[in-house]
N, C-alpha and C positions, 0 to 999 in steps of 0.2 A: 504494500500500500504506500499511497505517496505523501510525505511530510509535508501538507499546506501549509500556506501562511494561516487561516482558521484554527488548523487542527494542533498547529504549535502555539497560537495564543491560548486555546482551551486546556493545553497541557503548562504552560506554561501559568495558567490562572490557579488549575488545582494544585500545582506546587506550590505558589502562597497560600494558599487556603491551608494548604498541610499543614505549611508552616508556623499559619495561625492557631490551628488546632494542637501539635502536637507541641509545641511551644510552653506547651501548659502541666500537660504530663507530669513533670519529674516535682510541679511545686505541690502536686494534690495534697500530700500529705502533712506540708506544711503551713499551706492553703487552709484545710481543717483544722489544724491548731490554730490559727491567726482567729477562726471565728469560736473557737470554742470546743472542740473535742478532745476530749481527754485522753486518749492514744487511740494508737495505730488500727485497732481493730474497731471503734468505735468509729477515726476517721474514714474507717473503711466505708462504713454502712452509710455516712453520712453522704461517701460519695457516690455512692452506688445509689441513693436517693437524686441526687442532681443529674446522675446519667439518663433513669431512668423517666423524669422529668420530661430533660430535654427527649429523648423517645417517645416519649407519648405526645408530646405539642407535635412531632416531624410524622408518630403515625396519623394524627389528626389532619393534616392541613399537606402531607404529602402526595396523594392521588388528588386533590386540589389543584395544588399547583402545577403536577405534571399537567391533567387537565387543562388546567389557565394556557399553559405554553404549547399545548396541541391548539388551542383558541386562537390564542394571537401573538406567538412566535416564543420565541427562547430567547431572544435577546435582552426583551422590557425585562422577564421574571429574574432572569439569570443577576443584571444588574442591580434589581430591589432587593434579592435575596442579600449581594456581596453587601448592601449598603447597612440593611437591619444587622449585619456580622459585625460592624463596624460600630455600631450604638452598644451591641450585645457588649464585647469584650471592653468598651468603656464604665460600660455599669460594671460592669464585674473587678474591675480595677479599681475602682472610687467605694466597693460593696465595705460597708463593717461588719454585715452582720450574715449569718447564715441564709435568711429569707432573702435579702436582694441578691444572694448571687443563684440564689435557686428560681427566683424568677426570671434573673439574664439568663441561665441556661430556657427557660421555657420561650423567652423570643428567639434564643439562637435556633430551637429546633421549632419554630414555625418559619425562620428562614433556612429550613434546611433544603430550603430547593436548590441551593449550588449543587449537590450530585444530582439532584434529578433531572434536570434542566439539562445540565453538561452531557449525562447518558445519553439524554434525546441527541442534543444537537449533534453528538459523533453518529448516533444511529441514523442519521438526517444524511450524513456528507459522506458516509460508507458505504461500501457494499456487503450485503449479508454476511457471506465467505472473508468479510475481513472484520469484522466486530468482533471475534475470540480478540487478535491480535491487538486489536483498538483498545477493548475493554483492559486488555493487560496493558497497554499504554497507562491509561489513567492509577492501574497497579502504580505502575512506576512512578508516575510524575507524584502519585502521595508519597514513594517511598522516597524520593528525592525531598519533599519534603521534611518527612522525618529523620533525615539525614540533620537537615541544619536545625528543624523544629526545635525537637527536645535538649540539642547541646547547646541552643541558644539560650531557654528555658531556663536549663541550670545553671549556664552560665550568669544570665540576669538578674537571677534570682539572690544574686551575691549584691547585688546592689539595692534592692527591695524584694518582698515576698510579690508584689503586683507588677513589678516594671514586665514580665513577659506578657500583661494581658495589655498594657500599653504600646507594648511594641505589635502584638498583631491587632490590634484596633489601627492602626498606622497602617499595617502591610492590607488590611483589607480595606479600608479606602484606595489603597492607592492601587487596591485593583480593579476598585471599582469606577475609578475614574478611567484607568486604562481600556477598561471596556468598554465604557461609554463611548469611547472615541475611536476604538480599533476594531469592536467586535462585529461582523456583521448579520446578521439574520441568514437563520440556516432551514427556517420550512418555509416553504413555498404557498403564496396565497393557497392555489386549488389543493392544495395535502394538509390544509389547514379543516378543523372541525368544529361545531357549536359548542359553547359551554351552556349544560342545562342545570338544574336543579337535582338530579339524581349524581353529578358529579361534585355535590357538598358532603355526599356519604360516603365516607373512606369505606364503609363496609361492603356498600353497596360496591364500589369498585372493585373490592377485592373481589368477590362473588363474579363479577362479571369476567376477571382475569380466568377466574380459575376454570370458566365454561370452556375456555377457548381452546381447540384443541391439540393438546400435545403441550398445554401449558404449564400444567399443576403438577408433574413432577421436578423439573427445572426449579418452579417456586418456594414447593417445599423442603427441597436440599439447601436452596437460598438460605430459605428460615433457619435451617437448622446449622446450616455453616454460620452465620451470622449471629444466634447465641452462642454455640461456642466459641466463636472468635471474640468473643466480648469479656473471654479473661482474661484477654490481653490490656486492655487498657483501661480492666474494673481493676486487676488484682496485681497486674506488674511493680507498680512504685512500690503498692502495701507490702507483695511478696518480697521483695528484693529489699525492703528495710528489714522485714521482720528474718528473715535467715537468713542474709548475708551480711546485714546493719547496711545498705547503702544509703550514701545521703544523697540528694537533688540532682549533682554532676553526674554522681556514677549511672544514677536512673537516667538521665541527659545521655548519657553515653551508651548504655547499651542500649536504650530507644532510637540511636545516631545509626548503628550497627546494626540494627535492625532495617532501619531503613535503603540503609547500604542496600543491603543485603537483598532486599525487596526491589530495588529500582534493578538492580544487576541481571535479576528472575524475570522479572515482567520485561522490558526491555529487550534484554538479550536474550535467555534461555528459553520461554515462550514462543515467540516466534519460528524461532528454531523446530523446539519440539512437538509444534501442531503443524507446523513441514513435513517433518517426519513420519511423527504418529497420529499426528490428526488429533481432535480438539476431542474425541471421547478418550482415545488412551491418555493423555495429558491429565483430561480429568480426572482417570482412574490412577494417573502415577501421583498427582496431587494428594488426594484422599488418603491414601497410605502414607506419603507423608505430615500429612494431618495428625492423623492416630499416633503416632512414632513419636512425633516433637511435642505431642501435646504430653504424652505419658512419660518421655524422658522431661519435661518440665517438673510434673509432678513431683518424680523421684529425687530431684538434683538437690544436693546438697552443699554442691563445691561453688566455685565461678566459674574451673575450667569447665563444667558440664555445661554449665549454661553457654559457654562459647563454641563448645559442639552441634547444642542441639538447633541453634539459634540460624544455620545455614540449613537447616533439613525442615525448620518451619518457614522459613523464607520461602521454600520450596511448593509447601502446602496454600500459598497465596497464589496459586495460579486456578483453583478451583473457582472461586467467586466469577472471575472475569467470563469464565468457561460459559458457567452456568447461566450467565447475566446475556451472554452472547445466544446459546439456546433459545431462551427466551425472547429474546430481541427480532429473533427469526421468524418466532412464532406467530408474529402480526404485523399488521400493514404500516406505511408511514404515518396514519395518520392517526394511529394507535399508539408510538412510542412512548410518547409521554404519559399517557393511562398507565402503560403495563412498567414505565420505569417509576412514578411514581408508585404503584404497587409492588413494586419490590422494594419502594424506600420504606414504604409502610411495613410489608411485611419483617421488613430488617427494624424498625421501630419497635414493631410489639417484642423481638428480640433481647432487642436495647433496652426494653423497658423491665422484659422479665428477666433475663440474664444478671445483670447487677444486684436485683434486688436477692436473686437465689446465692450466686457466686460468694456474695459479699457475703450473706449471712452463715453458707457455709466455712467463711475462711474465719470469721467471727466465734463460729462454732469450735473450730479444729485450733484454734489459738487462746481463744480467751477461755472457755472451759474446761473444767477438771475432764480429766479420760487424757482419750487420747491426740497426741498432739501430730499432726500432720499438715502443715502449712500449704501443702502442693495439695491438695486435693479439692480444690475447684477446679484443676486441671484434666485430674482423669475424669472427674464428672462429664468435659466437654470433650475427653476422647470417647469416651463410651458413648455419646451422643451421635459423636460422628461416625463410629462404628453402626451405628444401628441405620443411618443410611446410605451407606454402600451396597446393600441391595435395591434401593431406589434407582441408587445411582448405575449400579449393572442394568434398569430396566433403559438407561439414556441412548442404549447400542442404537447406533444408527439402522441397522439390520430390525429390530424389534420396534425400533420410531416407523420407519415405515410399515411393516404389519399394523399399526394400530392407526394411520393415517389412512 
């Protein structure tokens, strides 16, 4: 596929946006203390309440706004969304108290149409047979992000507990003006569709995804990759203080590693390996890597493990894109934004129940008498992911066609 000038602004866009988000990571814990939590397992739950927060405003108002931008384009939504990111992360910098930073996260996820919006627009300027690769683009441009994200985070963080929500309140204006003036409109009047009043019901939305044919397997491994991938950044600062003692930088730093790690996969070895083996075996070599890095997390006890297992979950971030590209396939242009806002949702209800499970599980397994095992929000979401690998064997292209 070929590098446009669009398709490197929109890559170029979600790598601030990474930036802004993952920028934040490494103070959570210290973040929690500033308003009032009395340690690490307590900041846990509190934070696992603002995640989940912010997921339920983005499952509400997500098939919304993909809707709004199937209406009247991706450019208006894309820009209002970067602008409300821009107010969010200012409230949350100026917040004292627990309640205002919990309601900046509840405006940051009703502007969480920046992935929704952006999914459309790549599915607008691609061709079907290239959307696995694209969708791993966007892999990458977050994981470039999380490269400088979180080691800016920890690094800032030596100058105030807030300066990193100041510093992405800055990089999201300035994307947002960037776009105003570069970005240009990627659907087409006639691929454009009505906005009704059944499209104010995220449930109804989802119901209507899941009719479409060949579309509710794709969805529901979405769903399920998507809690489990939310013990990454419910449980990683809490986990990495609580057993290895790390502070802000070291969590900075192996979030930086992580990202490496992620942009190097999606970017390079992607591409590559649905050349190859084509975007179901891809899928199927992801998923095992899933279950592998999620269980060696579990168990780890050292640092070096964690720098083992930390290239073979990198690896496992090639599934989402996969999945997101299936799906993308499965409906018309003038669908996109419907069915990618239905997967934001769907990754919402996620986001909303993941946190609140994860956390209280790590709550459980640290602050209570018994037994003590810190990694075990981890195998909870390998065994998750194990349980849809049979799903995910039904995605054979051979078996898609039987059922089409």
């Amino acid at each position: 596929m070929k590098l446009t000038g669009p398709f490197l602004f929109i890559l170029t866009t979600l790598m601030i946006d990474a930036i802004g988000i993952g920028i934040v990571f490494p103070i959570m814990p210290d973040l929690m203390d500033r308003v009032g939590a009395s340690g690490v397992a307590e900041g846990a739950l509190w934070g696992g309440i603002m995640m989940s927060a912010y997921a339920a405003a983005m499952f509400l108002f997500g098939p919304i706004v993909g809707s709004l931008s199937d209406a009247y384009g991706r450019r208006p939504i894309l820009i209002a969304a970067l602008a409300t990111l821009a107010i969010d992360y200012t409230i949350m910098a100026l917040a004292q108290t627990y309640w205002v930073l919990l309601m900046g996260r509840v405006i940051a996820g009703m502007a969480g149409a920046t992935y929704i919006t952006v999914t459309a627009y790549i599915s607008d300027i691609t061709k079907p047979d290239e959307r696995g690769v694209a969708f791993g683009m966007i892999g990458a441009a977050f994981g470039i992000g999380f490269v400088f994200g979180p080691a800016l985070g920890g690094i800032s963080s030596g100058l105030h507990v807030t300066a990193p929500f100041w510093i992405a309140a800055a990089l999201s204006a300035l994307n947002m003006v960037f776009g105003f003036f570069i970005l240009p409109e990627s659907l087409k009047k006639e691929n454009r569709r009505s906005f009704g009043r059944r499209d104010l019901n995220p449930f109804a939305s989802i119901v209507r995804a899941f009719v479409i044919p060949g579309l509710a397997i794709p969805l529901i491994c979405i769903f399920v990759f998507e809690f489990a991938n939310m013990v990454y950044p419910t449980i990683w600062a809490f986990w990495g203080r609580e057993v290895f003692g790390w502070g802000g930088f070291t969590i900075g730093l192996t979030l930086s590693a992580y990202g490496i790690l992620i942009a190097v996969v999606q970017a390079g070895l992607l591409p590559q390996m649905t050349k190859r083996l084509g975007d179901y075996r891809t899928l199927i070599f992801a998923s095992i890597a899933a279950v592998i890095a999620l269980a060696g997390f579990g168990f780890s006890t050292a640092a070096w493990a964690v720098a083992v297992v930390l290239p073979i979950a990198a690896l496992s971030d090639m599934a989402p894109p996969l999945l997101t590209a299936l799906a993308a396939n499965r409906v018309g242009d003038d669908q996109q934004g419907l069915v990618q806002g239905v997967i934001a949702s769907l990754s919402s209800v996620a986001a909303v129940a993941a946190p609140l499970v994860l956390t209280g599980v790590f709550e459980r397994f640290v602050n209570n008498e018994g037994v003590y095992f810190p990694g075990a929000p981890f195998l909870i979401a390998a065994f998750l992911t194990i349980a849809i690998i049979p799903l995910i064997l039904r995605l054979s292209p051979q078996k898609l066609a039987k059922r089409l």
